[in-house]
C-alpha positions as CSV (number, residue, x, y, z in Angstrom):
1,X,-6.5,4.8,-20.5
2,X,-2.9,3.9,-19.6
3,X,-1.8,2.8,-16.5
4,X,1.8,4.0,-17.0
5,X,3.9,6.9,-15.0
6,X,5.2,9.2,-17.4
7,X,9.1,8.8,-18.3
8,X,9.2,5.3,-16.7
9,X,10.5,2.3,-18.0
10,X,7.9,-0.7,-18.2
11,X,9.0,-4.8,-17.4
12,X,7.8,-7.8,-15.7
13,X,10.2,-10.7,-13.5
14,X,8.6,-13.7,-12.6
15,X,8.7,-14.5,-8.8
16,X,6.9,-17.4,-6.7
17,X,4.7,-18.5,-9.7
18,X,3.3,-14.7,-10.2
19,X,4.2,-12.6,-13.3
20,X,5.4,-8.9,-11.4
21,X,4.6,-5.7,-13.8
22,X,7.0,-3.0,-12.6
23,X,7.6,0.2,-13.5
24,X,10.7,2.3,-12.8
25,X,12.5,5.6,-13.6
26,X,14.8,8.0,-12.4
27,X,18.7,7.8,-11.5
28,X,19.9,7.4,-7.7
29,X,19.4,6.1,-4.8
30,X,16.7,3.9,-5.1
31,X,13.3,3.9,-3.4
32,X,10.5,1.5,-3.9
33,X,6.4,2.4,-3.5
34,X,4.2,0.0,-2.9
35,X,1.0,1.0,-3.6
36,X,-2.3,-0.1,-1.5
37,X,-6.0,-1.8,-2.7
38,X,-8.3,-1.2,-5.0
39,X,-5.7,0.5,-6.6
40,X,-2.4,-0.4,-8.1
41,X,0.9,1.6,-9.5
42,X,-1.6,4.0,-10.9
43,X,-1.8,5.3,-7.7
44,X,2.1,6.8,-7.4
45,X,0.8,8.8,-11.0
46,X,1.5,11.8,-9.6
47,X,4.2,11.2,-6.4
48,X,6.7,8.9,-8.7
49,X,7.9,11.5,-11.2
50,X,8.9,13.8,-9.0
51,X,10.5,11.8,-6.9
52,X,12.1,10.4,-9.5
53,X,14.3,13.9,-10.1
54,X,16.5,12.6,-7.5
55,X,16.0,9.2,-7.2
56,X,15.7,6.0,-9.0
57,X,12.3,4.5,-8.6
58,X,10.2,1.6,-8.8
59,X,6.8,0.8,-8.7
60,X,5.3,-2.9,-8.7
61,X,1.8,-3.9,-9.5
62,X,1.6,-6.3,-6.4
63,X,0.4,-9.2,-7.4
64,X,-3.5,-9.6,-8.6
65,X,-3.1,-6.4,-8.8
66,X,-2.6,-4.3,-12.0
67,X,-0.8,-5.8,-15.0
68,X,0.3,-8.6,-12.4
69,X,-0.9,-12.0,-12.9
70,X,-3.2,-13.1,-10.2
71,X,-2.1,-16.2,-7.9
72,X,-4.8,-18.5,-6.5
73,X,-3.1,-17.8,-2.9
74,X,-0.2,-16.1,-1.3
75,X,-1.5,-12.7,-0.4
76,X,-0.8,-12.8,2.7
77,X,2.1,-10.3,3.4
78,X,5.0,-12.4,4.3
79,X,4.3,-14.3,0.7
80,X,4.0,-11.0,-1.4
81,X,6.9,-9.3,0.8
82,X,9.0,-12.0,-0.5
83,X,8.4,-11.3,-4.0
84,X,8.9,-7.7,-4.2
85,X,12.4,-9.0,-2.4
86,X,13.2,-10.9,-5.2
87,X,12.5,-8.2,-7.5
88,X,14.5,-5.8,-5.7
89,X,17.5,-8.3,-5.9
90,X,17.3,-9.2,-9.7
91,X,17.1,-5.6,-10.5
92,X,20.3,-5.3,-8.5
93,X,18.9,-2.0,-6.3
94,X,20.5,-2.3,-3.2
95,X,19.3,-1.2,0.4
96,X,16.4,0.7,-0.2
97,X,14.1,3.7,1.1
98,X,10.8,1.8,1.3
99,X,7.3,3.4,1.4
100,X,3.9,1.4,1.8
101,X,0.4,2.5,1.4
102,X,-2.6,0.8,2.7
103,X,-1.9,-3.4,2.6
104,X,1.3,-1.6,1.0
105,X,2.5,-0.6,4.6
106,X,1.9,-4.2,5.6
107,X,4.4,-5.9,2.7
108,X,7.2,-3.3,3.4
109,X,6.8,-4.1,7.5
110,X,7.4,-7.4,6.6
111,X,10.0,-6.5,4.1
112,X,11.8,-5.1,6.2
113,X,11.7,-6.8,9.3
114,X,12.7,-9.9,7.7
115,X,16.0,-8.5,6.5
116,X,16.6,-4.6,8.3
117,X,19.5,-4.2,6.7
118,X,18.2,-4.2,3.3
119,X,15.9,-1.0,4.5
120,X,17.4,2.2,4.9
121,X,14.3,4.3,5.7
122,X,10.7,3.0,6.1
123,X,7.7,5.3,5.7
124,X,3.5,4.0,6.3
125,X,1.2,5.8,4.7
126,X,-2.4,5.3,5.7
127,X,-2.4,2.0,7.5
128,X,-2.5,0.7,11.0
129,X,-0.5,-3.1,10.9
130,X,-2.5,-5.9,12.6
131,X,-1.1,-6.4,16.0
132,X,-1.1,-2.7,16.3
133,X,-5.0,-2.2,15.8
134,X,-6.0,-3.1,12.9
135,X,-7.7,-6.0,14.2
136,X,-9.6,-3.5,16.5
137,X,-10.8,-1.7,13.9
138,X,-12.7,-4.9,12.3
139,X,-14.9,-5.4,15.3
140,X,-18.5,-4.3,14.5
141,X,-19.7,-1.4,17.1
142,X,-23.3,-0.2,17.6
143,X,-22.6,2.7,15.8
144,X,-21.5,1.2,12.7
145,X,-23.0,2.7,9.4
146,X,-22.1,2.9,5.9
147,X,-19.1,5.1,6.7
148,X,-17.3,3.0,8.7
149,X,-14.7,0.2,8.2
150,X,-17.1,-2.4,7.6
151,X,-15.2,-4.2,5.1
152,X,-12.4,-5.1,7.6
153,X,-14.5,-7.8,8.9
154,X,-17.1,-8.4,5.7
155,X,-13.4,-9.2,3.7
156,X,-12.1,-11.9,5.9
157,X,-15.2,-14.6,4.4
158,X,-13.9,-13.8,1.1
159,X,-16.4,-16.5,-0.5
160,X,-19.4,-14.1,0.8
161,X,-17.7,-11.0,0.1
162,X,-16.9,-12.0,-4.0
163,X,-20.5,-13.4,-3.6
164,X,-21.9,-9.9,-3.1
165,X,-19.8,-7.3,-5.3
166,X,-19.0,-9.6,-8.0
167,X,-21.0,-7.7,-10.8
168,X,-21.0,-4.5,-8.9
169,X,-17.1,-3.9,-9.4
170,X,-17.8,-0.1,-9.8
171,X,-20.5,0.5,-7.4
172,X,-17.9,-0.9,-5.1
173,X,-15.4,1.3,-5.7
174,X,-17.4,4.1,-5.7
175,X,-17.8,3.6,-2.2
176,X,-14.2,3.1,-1.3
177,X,-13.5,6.6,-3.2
178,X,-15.8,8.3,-1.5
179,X,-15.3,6.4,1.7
180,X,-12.4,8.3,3.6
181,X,-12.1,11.0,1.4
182,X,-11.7,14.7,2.3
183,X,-14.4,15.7,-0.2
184,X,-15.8,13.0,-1.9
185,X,-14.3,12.7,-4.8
186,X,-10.4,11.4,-4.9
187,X,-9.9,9.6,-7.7
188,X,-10.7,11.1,-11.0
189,X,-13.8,10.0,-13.3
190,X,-10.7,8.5,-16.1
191,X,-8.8,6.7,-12.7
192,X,-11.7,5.5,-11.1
193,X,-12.8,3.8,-14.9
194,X,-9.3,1.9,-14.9
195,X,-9.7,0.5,-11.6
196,X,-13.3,-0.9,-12.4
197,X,-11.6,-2.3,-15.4
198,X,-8.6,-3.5,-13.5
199,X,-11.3,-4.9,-10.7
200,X,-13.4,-6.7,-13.0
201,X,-10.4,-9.0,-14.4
202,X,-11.1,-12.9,-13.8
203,X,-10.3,-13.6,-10.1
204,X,-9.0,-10.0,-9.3
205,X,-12.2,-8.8,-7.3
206,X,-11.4,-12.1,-4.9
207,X,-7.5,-11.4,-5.3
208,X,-8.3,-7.7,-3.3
209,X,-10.4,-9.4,-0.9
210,X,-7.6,-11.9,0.3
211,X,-5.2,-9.2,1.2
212,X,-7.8,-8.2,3.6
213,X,-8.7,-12.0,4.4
214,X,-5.2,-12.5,5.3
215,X,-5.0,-10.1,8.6
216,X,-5.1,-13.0,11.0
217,X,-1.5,-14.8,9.3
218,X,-0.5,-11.1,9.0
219,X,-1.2,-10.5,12.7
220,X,0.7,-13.7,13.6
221,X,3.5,-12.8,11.6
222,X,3.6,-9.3,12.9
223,X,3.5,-10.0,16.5
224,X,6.2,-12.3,16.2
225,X,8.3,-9.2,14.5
226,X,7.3,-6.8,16.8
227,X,10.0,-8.6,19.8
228,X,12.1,-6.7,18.0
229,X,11.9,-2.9,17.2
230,X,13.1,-1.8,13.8
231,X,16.3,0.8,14.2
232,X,16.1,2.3,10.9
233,X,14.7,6.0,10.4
234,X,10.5,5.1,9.9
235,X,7.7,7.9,8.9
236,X,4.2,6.8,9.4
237,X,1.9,8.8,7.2
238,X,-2.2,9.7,7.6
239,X,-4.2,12.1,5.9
240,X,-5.5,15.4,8.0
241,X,-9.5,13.8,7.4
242,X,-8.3,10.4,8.1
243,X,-5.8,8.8,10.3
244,X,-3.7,11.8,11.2
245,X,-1.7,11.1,13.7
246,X,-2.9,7.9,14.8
247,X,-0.4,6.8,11.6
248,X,2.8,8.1,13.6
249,X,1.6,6.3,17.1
250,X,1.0,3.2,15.2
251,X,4.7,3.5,13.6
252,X,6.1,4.0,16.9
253,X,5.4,0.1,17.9
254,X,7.4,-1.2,15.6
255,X,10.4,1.6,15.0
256,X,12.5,2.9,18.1
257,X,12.8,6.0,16.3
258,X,9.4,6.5,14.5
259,X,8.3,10.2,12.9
260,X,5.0,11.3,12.1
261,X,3.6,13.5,9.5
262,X,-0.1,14.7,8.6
263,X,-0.9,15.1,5.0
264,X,-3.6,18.3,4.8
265,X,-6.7,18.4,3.1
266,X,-6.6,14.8,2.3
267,X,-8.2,11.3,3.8
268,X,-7.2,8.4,3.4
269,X,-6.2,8.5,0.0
270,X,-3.3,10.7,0.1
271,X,-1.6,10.3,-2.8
272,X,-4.9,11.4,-5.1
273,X,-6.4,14.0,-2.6
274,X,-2.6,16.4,-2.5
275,X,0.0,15.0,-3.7
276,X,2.3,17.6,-3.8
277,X,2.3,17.7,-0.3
278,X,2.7,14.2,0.5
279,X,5.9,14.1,-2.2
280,X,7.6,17.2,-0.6
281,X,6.8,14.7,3.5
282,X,8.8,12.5,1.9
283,X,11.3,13.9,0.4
284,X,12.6,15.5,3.6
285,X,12.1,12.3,5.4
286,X,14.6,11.1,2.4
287,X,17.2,13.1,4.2
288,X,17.2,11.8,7.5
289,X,19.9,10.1,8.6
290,X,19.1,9.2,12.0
């Protein structure tokens, strides 16, 4: 199947040795999704068209990801932060209203605290940054079971992680479908195919396993940004079966002015699970100003 949004524009832009698919559409202001792992720009299917009524819109395949190439290193966030900057700045866009999913959230913290002024809203979905517990969450408990956040910790040795899925792309993401889901099933059967096909590329299994091995540079980095609060409008996102409201208190250690919002009848992937309903959170959020 295609990978494409309907009604956008496809091209590519070469930055920091990786070969950047984008995708964008619409007329406006312009806002930029980054999109989390195992999926890629497929994921905004459903969010970026309408959003791109008012808006103009781009979606990046980060790299290893998607129709990106896929670097031997880099991925931690700083690095890919910096590439989706460069792509912002040859496409001529502008400040921006920047929304992260999942290892999303952590490039467009980075993005923006790197340069504030090039970020005129920030919104999280889904994620808690490193340095604001992520790293909590990848310590084993006793009550750990097949529905917990193993993979946080199993990710970061990357050699024994590619070791054990490699071959079993789609029983793997089988389980991160059904893993943090409302109801088990939120991706569709066609969806779920491209990203096992998109997976099982040469060296993009182990490209999706370094964004998580990279948590302890990305913790650094963070905790070095975090002396300073970021002033513009920020959103943290979580699904109703998932991070709730956890999202917002996470957001509000690195925004003086941080909202939250609770996506219903979704998990973790929000954007699949009721998307109308995360489209119309951020929409409104478009209009703050303050």
């Amino acid at each position: 199947m295609s990978s494409g949004i309907a009604g956008f524009e496809h091209g590519r832009y070469q930055a920091q040795g990786t070969s950047l698919r984008y995708q964008i559409g619409g007329e406006g202001d312009p806002v930029v999704l980054l999109h989390g792992w195992p999926q890629h720009s497929l994921q905004w299917h459903s969010v970026a068209p309408r959003l791109a009524e008012q808006y103009r819109v781009l979606v990046p395949d980060l790299p290893g990801c998607g129709s990106s190439s896929i670097p031997r290193s880099g991925f931690d966030k700083q690095s890919i932060a910096r590439s989706v900057r460069q792509l912002v700045d040859d496409l001529e866009l502008g400040p921006i209203r920047l929304v992260g999913y999942d290892h999303g959230a952590g490039v467009a913290y980075n993005y923006a605290s790197a340069d504030p002024d090039s970020v005129t809203q920030l919104a999280f979905i889904e994620y808690v940054l490193p340095g604001c517990g992520y790293e909590r969450a990848m310590q084993p408990t006793p009550d750990w079971h097949t529905g917990s956040n193993w993979q946080l910790a199993f990710f970061t040795v990357p050699d024994v992680a590619e070791f054990a899925f490699r071959g079993r792309e789609r029983e793997l993401l089988n389980w991160f479908f059904w893993h943090g889901s409302c109801d088990g099933s939120a991706v569709s059967p066609e969806h779920l195919d491209e990203y096992v096909r998109n997976v099982s590329r040469p060296g993009a299994l182990r490209a999706g396993i370094e964004y998580y091995a990279a948590a302890w540079q990305d913790l650094a980095a963070n905790e070095a940004s975090m002396q300073r609060k970021l002033t513009m409008p920020a959103l943290g996102i979580g699904g109703s079966h998932n991070l709730g409201e956890m999202a917002g208190k996470a957001m509000s250690q690195v925004a003086e002015s941080p909202r939250s919002a609770v996506v219903s009848h979704a998990g973790h992937w929000v954007s699949d699970e009721n998307p109308e309903e995360l489209t119309q959170i951020l929409l409104d959020f478009f209009t703050v100003t303050q």
